[in-house]
N, C-alpha and C positions, 0 to 999 in steps of 0.2 A: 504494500500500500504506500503511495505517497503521500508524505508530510503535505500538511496546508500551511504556509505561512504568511504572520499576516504582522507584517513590523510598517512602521512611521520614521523615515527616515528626514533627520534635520540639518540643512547643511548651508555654511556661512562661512564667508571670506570677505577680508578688507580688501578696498582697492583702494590703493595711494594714492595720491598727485601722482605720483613718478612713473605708473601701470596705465595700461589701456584697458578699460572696464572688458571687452572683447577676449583680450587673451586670457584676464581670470577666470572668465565665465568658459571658455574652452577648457582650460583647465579640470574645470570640478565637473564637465560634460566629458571630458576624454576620462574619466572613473568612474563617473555614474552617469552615463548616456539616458539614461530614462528618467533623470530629475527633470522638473518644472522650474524654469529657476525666474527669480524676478530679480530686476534692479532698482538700487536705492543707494540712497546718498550714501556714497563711501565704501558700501558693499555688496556682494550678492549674495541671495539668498535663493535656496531650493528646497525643494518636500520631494522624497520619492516613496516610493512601496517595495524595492527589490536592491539586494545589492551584488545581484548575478555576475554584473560584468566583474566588480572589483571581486568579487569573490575568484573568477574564473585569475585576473592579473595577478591573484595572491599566489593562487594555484603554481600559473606560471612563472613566475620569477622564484618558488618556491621559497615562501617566507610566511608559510603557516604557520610556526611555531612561534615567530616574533608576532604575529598577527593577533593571535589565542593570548598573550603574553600582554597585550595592549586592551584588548578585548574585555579578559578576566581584572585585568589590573585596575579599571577603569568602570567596572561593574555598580552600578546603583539600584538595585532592585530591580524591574522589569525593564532596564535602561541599561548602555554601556554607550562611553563614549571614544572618541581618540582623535588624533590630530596628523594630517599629512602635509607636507609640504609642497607649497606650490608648483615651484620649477618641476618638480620629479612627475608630476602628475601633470604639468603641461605636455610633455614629453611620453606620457602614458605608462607612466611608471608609479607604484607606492611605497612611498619613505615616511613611515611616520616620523613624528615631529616629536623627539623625547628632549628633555632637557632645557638646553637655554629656547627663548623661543626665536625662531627664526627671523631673520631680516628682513623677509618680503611677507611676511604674516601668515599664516597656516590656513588651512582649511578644515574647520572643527567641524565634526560629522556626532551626529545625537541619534540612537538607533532606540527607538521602544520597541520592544518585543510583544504584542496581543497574543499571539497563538505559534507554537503550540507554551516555549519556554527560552528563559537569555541562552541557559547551559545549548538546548536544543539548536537552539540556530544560530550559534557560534560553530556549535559541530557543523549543523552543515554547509558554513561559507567557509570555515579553517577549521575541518577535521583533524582531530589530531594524527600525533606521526611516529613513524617506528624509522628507523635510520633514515628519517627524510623522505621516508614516503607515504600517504594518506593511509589511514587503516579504518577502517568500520568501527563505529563504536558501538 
């Protein structure tokens, strides 16, 4: 049987003086292609429902374990949040943003989870791994 999943996904980035509102908004559209996004003074914002594609880039670049890592770390009851950084995700790549905070400002992503569970659909965007490869939980 297939999972139903049913999450709200929140996501917001600044745009500088110094940025062209266009390439941020590519940015947060080259990770999560199926967000809605609006613009507003200084930033963009989006809502989606699915985080298939970045799920599938995590896959690829094979940075599940950092991903679960960010995920669980960052965990608020039916919520988890984390933070990528812009450049990387222009370029169609995922670098979360740990530590000091970036120069060009992050892309804070807010996931609630409705259905089924956080655990559940952590697993299935970053399953966990056994020498680096996805395993069935």
């Amino acid at each position: 049987m297939t999972e139903i999943y049913s999450v709200d996904v929140e996501i917001t980035a600044p745009v500088y003086d110094t940025e062209v509102t266009s390439r941020v908004a590519d940015a947060v559209t080259n990770v999560f292609p199926n967000a809605d996004l609006e613009e507003e003074f200084g930033e963009i914002r989006g809502e989606a429902h699915s985080l298939d594609h970045f799920s599938e880039l995590l896959h690829r670049q094979e940075i599940l374990d950092t991903a679960r890592g960010e995920f669980f770390g960052n965990r608020e009851g039916d919520a988890f949040s984390f933070a990528l950084k812009k450049q990387a995700a222009f370029e169609d790549r995922v670098n979360f943003s740990v530590g000091e905070p970036d120069e060009l400002g992050e892309i804070a992503v807010r996931v609630r989870v409705r259905e089924p569970d956080v655990e559940s659909y952590i697993d299935h965007i970053a399953p966990p791994t056994e020498d680096g490869r996805p395993v069935d939980a």
